[in-house]
py3Dmol code that shows the C-alpha trace and the ligand (Angstrom):
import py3Dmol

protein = """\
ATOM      1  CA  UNK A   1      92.249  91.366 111.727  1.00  0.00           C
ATOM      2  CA  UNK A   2      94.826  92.777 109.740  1.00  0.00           C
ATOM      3  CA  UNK A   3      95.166  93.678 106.016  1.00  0.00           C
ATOM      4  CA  UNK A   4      98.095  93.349 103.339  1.00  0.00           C
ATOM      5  CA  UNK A   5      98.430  96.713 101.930  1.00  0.00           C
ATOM      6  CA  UNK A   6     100.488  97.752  98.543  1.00  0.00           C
ATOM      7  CA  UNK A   7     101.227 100.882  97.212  1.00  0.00           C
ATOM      8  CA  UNK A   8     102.368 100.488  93.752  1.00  0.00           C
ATOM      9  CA  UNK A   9     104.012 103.993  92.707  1.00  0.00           C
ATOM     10  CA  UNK A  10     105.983 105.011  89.709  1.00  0.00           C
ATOM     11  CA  UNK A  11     109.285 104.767  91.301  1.00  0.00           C
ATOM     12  CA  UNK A  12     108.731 102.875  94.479  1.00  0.00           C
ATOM     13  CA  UNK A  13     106.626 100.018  95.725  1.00  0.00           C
ATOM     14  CA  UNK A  14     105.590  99.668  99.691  1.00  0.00           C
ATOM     15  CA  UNK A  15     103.985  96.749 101.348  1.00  0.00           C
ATOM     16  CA  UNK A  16     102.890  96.468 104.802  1.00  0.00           C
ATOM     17  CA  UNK A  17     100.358  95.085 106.724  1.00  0.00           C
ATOM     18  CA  UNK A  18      98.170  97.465 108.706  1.00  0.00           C
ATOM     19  CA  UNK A  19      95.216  96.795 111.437  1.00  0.00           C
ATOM     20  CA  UNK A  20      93.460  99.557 113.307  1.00  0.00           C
ATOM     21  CA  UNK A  21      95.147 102.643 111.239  1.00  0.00           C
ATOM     22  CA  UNK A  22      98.668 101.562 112.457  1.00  0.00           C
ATOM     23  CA  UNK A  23     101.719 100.015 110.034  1.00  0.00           C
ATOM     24  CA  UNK A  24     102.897  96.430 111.812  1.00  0.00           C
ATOM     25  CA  UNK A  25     105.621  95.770 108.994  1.00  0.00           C
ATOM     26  CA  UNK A  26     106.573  97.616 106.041  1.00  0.00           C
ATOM     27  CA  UNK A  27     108.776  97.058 103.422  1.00  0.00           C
ATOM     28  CA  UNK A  28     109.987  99.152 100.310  1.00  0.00           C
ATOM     29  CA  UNK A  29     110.761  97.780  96.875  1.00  0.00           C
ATOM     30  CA  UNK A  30     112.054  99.701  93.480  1.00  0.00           C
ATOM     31  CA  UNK A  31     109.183  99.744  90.848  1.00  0.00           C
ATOM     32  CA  UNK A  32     111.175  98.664  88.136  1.00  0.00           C
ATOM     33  CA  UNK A  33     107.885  99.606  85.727  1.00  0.00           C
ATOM     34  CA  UNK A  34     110.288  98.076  82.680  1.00  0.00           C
ATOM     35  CA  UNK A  35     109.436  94.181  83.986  1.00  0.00           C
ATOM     36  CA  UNK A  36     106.135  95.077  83.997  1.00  0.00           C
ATOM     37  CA  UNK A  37     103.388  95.064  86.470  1.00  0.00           C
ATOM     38  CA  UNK A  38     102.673  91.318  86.265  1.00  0.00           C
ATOM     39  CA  UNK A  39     106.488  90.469  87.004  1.00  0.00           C
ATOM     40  CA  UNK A  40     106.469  93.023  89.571  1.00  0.00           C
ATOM     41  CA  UNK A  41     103.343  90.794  91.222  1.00  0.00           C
ATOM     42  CA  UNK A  42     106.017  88.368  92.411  1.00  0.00           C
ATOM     43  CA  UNK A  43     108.061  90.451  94.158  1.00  0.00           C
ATOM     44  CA  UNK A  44     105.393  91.665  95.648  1.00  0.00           C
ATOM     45  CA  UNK A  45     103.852  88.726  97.276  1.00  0.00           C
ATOM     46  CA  UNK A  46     107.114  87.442  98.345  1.00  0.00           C
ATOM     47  CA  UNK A  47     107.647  91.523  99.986  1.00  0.00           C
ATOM     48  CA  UNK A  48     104.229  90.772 101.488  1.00  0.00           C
ATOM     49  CA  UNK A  49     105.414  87.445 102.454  1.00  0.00           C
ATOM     50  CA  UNK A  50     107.851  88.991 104.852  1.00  0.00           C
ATOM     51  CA  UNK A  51     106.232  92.139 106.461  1.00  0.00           C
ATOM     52  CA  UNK A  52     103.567  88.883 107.711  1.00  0.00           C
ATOM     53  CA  UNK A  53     106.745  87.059 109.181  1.00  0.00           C
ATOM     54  CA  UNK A  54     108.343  90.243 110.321  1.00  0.00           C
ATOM     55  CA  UNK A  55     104.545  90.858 112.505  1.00  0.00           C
ATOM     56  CA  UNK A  56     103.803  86.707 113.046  1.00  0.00           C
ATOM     57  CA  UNK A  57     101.109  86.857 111.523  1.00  0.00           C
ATOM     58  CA  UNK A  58      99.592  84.711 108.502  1.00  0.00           C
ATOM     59  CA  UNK A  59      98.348  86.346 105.493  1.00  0.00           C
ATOM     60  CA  UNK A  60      95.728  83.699 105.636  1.00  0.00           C
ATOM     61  CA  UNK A  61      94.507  86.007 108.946  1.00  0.00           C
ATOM     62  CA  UNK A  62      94.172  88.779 107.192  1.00  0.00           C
ATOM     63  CA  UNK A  63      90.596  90.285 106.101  1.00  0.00           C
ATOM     64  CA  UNK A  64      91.739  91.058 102.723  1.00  0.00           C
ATOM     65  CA  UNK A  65      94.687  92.803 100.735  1.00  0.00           C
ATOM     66  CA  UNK A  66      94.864  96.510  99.587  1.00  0.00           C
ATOM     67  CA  UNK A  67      96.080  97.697  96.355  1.00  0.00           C
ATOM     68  CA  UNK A  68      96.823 101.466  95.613  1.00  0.00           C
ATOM     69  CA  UNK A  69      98.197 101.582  92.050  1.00  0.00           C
ATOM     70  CA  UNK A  70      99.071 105.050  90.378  1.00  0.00           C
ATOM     71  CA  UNK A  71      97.234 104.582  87.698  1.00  0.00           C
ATOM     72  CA  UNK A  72      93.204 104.859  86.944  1.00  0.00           C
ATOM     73  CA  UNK A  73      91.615 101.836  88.187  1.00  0.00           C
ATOM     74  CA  UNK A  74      88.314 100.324  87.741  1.00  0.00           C
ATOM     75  CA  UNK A  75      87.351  99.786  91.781  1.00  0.00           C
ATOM     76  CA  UNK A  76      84.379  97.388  91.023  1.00  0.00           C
ATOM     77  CA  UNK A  77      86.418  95.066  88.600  1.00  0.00           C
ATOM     78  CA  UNK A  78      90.167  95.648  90.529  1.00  0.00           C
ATOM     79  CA  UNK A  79      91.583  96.334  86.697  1.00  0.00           C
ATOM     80  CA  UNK A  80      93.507  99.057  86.021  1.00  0.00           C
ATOM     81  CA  UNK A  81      92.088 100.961  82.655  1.00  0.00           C
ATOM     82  CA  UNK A  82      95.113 103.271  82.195  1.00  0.00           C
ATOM     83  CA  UNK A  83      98.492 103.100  83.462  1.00  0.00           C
ATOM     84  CA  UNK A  84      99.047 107.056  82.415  1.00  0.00           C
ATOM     85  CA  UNK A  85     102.243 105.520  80.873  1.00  0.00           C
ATOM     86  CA  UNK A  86     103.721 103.100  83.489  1.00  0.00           C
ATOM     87  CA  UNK A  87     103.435  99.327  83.406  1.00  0.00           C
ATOM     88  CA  UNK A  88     102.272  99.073  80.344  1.00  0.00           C
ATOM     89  CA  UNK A  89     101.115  95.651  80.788  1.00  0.00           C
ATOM     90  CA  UNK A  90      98.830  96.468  83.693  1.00  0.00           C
ATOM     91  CA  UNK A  91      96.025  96.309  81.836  1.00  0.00           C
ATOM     92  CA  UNK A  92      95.951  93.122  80.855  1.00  0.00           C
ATOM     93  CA  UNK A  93      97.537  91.817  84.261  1.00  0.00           C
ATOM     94  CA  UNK A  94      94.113  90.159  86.328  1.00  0.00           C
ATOM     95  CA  UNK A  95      95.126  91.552  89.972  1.00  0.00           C
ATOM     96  CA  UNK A  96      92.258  89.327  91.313  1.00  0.00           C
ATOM     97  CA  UNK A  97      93.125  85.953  90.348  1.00  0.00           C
ATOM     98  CA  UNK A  98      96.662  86.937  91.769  1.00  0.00           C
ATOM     99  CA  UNK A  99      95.300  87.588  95.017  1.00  0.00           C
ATOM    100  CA  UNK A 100      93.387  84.815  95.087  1.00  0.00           C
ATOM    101  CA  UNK A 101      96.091  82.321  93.737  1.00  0.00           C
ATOM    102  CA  UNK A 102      98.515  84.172  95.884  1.00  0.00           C
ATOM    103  CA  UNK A 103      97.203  84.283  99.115  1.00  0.00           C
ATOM    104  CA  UNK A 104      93.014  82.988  98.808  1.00  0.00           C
ATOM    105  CA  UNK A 105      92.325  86.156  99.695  1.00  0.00           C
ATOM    106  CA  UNK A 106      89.927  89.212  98.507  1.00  0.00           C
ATOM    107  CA  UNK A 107      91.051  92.397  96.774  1.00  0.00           C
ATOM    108  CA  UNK A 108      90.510  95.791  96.827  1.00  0.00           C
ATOM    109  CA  UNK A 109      92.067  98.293  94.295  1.00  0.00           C
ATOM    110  CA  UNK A 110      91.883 101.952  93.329  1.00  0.00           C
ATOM    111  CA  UNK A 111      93.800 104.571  92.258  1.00  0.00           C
ATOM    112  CA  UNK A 112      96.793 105.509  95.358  1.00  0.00           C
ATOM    113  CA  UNK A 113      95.404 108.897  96.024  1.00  0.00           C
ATOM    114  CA  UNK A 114      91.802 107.621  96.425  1.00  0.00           C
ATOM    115  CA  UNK A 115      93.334 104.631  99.113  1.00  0.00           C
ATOM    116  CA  UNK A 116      94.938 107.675 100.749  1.00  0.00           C
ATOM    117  CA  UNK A 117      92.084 110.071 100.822  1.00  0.00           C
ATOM    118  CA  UNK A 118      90.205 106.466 102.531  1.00  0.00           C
ATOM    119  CA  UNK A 119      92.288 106.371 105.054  1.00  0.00           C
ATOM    120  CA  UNK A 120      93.169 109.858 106.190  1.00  0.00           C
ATOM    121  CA  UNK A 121      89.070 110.172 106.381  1.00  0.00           C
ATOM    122  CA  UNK A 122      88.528 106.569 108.401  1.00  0.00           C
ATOM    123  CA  UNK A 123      92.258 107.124 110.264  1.00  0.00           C
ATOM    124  CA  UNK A 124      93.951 110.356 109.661  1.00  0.00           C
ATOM    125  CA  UNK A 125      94.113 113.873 109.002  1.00  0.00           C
ATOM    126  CA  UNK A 126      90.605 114.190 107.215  1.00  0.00           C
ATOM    127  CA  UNK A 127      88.540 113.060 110.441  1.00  0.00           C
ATOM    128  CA  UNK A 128      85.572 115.238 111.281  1.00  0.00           C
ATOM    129  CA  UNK A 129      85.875 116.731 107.602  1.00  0.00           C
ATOM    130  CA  UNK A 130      82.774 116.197 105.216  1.00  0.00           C
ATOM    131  CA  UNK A 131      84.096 117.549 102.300  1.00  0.00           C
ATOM    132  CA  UNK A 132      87.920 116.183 101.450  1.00  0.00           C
ATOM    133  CA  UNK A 133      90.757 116.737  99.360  1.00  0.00           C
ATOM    134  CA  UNK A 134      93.727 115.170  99.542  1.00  0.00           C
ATOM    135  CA  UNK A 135      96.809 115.976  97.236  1.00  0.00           C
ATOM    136  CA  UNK A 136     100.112 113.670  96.758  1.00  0.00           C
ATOM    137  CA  UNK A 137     103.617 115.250  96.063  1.00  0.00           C
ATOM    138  CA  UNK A 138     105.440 112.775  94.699  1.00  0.00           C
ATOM    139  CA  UNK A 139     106.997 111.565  91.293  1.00  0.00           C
ATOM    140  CA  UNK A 140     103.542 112.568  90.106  1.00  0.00           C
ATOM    141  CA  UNK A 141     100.637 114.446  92.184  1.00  0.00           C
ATOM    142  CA  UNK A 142      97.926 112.595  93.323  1.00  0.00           C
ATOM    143  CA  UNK A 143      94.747 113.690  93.840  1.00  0.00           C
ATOM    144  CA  UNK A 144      91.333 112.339  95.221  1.00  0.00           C
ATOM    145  CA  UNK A 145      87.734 113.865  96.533  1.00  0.00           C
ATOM    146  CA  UNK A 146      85.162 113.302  98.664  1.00  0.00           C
ATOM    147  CA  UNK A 147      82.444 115.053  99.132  1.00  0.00           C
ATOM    148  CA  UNK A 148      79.385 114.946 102.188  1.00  0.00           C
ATOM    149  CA  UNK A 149      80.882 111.813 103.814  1.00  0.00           C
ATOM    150  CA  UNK A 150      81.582 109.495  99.594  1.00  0.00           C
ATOM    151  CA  UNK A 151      84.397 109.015  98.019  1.00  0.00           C
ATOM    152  CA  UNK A 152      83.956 110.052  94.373  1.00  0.00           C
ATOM    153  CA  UNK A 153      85.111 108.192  91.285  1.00  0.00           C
ATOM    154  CA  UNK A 154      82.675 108.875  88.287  1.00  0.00           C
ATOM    155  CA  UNK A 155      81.250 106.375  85.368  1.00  0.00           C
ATOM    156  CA  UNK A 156      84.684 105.874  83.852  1.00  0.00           C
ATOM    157  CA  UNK A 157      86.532 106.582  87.697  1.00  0.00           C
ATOM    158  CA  UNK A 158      88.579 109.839  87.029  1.00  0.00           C
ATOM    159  CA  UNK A 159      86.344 111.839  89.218  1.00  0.00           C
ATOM    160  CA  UNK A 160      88.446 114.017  91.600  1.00  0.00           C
ATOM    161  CA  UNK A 161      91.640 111.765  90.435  1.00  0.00           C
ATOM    162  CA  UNK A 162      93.208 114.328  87.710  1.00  0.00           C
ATOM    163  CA  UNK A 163      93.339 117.507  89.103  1.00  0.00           C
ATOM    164  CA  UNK A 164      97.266 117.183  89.266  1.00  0.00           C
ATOM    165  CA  UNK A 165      96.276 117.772  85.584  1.00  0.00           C
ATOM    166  CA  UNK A 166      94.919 120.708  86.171  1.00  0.00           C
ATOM    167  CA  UNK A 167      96.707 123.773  83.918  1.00  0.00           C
ATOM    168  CA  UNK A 168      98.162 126.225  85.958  1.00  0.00           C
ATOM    169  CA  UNK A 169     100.876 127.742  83.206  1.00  0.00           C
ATOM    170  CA  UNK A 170      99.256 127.822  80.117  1.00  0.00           C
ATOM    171  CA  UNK A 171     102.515 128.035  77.508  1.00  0.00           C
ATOM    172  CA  UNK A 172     104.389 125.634  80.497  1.00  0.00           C
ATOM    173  CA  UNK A 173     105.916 122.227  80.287  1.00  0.00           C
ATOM    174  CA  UNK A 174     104.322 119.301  78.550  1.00  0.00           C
ATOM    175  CA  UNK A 175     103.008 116.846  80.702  1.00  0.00           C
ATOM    176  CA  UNK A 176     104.163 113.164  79.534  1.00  0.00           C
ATOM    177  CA  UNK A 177     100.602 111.735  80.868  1.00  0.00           C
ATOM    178  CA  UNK A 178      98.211 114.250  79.921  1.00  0.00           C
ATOM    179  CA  UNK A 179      99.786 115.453  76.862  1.00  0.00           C
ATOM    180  CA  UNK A 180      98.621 118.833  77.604  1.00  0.00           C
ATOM    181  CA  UNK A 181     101.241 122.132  78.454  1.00  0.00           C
ATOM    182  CA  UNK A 182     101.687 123.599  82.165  1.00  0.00           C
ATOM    183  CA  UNK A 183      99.896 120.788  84.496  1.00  0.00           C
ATOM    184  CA  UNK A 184     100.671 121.275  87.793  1.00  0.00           C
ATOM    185  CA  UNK A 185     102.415 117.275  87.704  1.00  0.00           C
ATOM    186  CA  UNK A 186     104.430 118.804  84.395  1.00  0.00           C
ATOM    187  CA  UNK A 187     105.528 121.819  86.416  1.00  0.00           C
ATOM    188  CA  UNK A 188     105.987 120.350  90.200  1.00  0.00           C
ATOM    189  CA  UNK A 189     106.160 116.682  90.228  1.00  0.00           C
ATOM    190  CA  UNK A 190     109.674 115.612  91.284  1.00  0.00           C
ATOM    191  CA  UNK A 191     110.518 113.747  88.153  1.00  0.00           C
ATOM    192  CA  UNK A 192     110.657 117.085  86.390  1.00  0.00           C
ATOM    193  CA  UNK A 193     112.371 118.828  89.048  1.00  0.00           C
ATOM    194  CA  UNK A 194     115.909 118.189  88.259  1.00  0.00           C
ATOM    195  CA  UNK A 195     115.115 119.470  84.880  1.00  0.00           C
ATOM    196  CA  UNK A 196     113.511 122.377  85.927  1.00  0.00           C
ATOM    197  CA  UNK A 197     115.992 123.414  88.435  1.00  0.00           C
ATOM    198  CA  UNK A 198     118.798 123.257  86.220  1.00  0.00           C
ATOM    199  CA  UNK A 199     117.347 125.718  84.182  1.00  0.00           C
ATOM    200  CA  UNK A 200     116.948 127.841  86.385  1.00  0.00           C
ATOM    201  CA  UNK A 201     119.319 131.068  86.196  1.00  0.00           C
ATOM    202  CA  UNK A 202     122.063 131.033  88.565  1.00  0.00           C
ATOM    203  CA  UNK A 203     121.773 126.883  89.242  1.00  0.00           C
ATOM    204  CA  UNK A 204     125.856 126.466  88.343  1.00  0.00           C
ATOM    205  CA  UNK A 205     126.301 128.859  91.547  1.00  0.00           C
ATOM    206  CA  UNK A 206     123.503 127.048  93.633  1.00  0.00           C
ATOM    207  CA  UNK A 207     123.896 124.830  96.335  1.00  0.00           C
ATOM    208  CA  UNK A 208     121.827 122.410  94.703  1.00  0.00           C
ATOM    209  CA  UNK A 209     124.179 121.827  91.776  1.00  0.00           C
ATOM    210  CA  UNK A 210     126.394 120.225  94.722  1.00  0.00           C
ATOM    211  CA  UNK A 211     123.596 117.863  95.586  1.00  0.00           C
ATOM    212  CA  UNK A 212     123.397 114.218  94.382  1.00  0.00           C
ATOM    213  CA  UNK A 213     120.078 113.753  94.064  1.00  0.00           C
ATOM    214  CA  UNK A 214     117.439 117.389  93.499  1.00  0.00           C
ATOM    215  CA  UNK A 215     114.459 116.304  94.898  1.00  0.00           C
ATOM    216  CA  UNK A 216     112.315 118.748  97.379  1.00  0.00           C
ATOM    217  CA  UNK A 217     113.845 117.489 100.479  1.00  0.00           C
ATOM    218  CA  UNK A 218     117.214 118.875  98.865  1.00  0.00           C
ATOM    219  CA  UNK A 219     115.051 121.836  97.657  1.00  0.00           C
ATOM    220  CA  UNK A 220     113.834 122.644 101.118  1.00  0.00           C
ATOM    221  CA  UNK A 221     117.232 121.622 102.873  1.00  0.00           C
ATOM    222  CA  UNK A 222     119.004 124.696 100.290  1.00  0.00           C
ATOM    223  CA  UNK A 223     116.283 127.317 100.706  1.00  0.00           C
ATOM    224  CA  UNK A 224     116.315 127.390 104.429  1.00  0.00           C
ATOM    225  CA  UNK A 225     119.919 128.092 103.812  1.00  0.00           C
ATOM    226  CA  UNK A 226     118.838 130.414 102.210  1.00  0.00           C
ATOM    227  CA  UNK A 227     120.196 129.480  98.501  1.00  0.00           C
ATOM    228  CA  UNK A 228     118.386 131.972  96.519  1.00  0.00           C
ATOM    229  CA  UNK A 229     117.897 129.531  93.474  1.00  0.00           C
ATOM    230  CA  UNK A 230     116.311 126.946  95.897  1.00  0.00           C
ATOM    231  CA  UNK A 231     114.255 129.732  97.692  1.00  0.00           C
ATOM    232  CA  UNK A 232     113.232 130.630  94.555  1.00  0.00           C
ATOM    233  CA  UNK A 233     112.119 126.877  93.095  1.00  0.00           C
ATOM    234  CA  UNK A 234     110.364 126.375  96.473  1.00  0.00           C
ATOM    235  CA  UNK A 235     108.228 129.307  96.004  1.00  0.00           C
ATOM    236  CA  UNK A 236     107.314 128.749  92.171  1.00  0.00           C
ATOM    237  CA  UNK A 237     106.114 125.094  93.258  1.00  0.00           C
ATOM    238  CA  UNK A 238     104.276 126.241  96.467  1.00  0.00           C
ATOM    239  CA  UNK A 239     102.650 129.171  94.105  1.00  0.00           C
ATOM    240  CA  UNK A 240     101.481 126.783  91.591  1.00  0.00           C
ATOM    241  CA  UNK A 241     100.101 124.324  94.716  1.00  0.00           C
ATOM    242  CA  UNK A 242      98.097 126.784  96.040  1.00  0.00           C
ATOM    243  CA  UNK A 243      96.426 127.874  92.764  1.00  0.00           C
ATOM    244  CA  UNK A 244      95.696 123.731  92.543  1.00  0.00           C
ATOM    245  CA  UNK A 245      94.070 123.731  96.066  1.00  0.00           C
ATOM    246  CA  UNK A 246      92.272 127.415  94.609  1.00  0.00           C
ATOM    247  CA  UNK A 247      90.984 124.982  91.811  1.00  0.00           C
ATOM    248  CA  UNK A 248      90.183 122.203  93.712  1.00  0.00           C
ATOM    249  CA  UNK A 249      88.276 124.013  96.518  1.00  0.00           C
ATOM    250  CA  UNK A 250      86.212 126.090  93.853  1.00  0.00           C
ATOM    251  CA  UNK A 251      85.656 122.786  91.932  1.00  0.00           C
ATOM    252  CA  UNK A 252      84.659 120.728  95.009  1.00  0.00           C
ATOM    253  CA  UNK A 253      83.300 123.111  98.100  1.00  0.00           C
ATOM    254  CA  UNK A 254      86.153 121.786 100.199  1.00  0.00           C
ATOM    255  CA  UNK A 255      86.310 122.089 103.470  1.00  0.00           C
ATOM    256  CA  UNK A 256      89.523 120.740 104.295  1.00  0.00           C
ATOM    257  CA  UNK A 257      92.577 119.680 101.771  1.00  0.00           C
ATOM    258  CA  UNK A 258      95.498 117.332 103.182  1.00  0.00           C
ATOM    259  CA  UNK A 259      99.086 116.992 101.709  1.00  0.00           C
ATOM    260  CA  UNK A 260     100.718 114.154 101.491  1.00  0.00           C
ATOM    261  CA  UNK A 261     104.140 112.388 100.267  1.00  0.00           C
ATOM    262  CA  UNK A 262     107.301 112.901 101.622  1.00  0.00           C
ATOM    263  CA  UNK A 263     108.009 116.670 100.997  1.00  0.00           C
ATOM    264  CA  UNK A 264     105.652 116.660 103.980  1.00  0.00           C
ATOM    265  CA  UNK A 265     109.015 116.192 105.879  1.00  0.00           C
ATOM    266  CA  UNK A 266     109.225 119.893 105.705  1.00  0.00           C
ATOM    267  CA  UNK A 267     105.856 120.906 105.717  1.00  0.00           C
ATOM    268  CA  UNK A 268     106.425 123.818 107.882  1.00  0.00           C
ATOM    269  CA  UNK A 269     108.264 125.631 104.709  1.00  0.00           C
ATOM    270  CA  UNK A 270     105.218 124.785 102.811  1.00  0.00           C
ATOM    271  CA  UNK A 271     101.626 124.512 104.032  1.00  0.00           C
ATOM    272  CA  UNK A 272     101.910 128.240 106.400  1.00  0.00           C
ATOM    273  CA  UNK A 273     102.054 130.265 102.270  1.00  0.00           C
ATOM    274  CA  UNK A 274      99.942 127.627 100.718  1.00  0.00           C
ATOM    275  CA  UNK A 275      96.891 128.358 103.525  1.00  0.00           C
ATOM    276  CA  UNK A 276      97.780 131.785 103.502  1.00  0.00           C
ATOM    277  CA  UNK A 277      97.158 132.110  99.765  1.00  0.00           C
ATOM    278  CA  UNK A 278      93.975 130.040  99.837  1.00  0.00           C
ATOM    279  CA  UNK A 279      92.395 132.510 103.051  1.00  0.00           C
ATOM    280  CA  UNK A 280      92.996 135.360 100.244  1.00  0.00           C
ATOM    281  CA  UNK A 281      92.179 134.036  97.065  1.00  0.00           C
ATOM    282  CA  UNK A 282      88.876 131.233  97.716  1.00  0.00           C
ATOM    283  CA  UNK A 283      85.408 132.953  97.056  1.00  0.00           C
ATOM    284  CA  UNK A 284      84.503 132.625 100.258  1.00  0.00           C
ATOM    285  CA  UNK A 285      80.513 133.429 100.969  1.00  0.00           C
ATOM    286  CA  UNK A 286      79.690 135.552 104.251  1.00  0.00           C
ATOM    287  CA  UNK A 287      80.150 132.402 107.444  1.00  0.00           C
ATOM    288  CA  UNK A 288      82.006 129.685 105.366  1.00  0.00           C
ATOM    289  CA  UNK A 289      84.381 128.334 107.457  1.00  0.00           C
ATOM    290  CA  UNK A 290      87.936 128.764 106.363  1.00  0.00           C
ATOM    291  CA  UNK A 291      88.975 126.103 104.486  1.00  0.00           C
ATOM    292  CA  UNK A 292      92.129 124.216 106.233  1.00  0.00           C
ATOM    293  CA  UNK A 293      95.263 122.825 104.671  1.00  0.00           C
ATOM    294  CA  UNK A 294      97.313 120.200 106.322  1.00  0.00           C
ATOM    295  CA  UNK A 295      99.202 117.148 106.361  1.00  0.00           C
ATOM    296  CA  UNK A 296      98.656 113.841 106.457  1.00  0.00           C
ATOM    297  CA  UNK A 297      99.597 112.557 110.056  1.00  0.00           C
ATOM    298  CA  UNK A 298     101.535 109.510 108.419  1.00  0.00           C
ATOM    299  CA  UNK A 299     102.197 111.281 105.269  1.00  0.00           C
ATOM    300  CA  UNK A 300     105.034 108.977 103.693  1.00  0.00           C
ATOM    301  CA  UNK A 301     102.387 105.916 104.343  1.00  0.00           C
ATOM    302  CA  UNK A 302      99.190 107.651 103.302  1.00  0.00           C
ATOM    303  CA  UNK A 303      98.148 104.738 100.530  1.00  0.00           C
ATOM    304  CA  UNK A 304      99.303 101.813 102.309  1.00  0.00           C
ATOM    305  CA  UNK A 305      97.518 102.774 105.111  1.00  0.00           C
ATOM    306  CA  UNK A 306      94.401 103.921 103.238  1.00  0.00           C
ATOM    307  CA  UNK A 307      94.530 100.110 101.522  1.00  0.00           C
ATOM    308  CA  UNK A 308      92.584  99.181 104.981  1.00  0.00           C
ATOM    309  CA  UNK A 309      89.436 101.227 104.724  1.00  0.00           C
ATOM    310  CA  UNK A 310      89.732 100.052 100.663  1.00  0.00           C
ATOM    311  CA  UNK A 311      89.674  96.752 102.040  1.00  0.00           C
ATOM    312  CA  UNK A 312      87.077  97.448 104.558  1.00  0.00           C
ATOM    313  CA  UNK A 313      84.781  99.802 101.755  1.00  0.00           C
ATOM    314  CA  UNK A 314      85.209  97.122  99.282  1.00  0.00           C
ATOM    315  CA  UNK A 315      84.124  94.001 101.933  1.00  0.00           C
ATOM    316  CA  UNK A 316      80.725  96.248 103.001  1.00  0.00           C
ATOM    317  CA  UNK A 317      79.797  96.344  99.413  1.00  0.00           C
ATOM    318  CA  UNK A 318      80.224  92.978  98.445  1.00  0.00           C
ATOM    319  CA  UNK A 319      78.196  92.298 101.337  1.00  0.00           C
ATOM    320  CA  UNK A 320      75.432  95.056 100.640  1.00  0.00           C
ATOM    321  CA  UNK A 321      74.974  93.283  96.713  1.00  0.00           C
TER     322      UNK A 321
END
"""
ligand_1 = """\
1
ZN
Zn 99.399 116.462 82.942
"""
view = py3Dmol.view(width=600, height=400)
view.addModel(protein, "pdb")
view.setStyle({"model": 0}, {"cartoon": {"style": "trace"}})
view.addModel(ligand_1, "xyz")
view.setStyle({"model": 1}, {"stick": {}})
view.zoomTo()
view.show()
């Protein structure tokens, strides 16, 4: 059986309907976070709607529908307790009677890196690790843990989830969620990276100030030109990523960290200085395995396809209570 999967991000929303770790149908919407996250519902369902008529098959065949939101969710209750300043409605928005009204099915929700850490560990990159990390690139940076063979989330859920909150530049930028200076989302997420690229010295004679759109794909695309202000934004954001996975791998006793979003498209520019870093800099006690970074084997889909084993976690605990 199948399951309806959302990923509900700050600038895009995916459905899709996934069975067995693969994507049948998938469909992308814009977030538009101004109509809130209770308009956005409908669009959603109808998006949902489609991907089952694009695969033939009935949402009333599914097993259940999977929600990653990015935002800090309740997992027990499917609320979302703060919307780190999108959809500021979601709080009061009830995403289980939805479901049920929607489709008569169940629902499983967490935060979007936690579905993706889920399903890199049941489907993905994170099989055969113990001890997981997974980090998102995107608009903001995801994060999520796991550690011997459980998800963690914490009393009030944040466990493992803010690390992109981390402060890795003490006197840097301020961070519109956190509120607090030089988190690695204020400094490298790719809503601040137009921003911080233009004022960087020399941008007027970069190749980037050609681009439409300065995102890390455009980033990457420069520097392997070798456009020294690209080259030179790659490295500062694939510094500060590596002192993140330092963090979270002296925080956690990782074994194994996977990247994910869609920066992953060039993940060979990336990942090679990022482990490199990590091999020199992790206290590493006399036989620890090295600890490996990687990406995700889907990493554009990681969440959506993570909303399965949410589905699937969520279903074996009703049962167990
Ligand atoms: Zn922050």
């Amino acid at each position: 059986m199948s399951v309806l999967a959302c990923d509900v991000g700050g600038t895009r929303i995916k459905v899709g309907l996934v069975s067995d770790g693969q994507l049948l149908a998938t469909q992308t919407l814009d977030a538009a976070i101004q109509e809130g996250l209770g308009r956005s519902l409908v669009r959603i369902g109808e998006a949902l709607q489609v991907v089952c008529e694009q695969a033939g098959i009935e949402p009333s065949a599914c097993r259940g529908i999977g929600m990653g939101l990015a935002a800090l969710v309740d997992w027990r209750q499917c609320r979302v307790i703060d919307p780190h300043s999108k959809y500021t409605d979601a709080e009061a928005v009830d995403l289980n009677v939805w479901a049920r009204e929607t489709f008569g099915l169940p629902l499983a929700a967490d935060n979007d890196a936690r579905a993706a850490l889920l399903g890199e560990w049941t489907y993905g990159a994170g099989r055969g690790s113990d001890n997981l990390g997974v980090i998102t690139l995107g608009t903001g940076i995801g994060t999520a843990v796991g550690i011997d063979g459980h998800v963690l989330r914490g009393p009030n859920f944040r466990t493992g989830n803010f690390c992109g909150h981390m402060i890795v530049a003490a006197d840097g930028r301020t961070c519109g969620v956190c509120g607090m200076r030089g988190c690695v989302e204020a400094e490298t997420g790719s809503a601040q990276l137009p921003d911080v690229a233009q004022r960087m010295y020399g941008f007027a004679q970069s190749a980037l100030s050609q681009c439409d759109r300065i995102d890390y794909a455009a980033v990457c695309r420069c520097a392997a030109e070798v456009d020294p202000v690209a080259a030179a934004l790659l490295g500062r954001a694939t510094y500060l990523w590596s002192v993140l996975c330092v963090n979270m791998i002296h925080a956690f006793d990782l074994d194994r960290i996977v990247f994910g979003g869609g920066v992953m498209g060039s993940a060979e520019m990336i990942l090679p200085p990022i482990q490199e870093f990590v091999d020199r800099h992790v206290c590493a006690p006399a036989g620890a395995s090295r600890v490996q970074i990687i990406s995700a084997e889907q990493p554009d889909h990681m969440a959506l396809l993570g909303c399965e084993a949410l589905v699937d976690e969520k279903l074996s605990f009703s049962h167990a209570v």
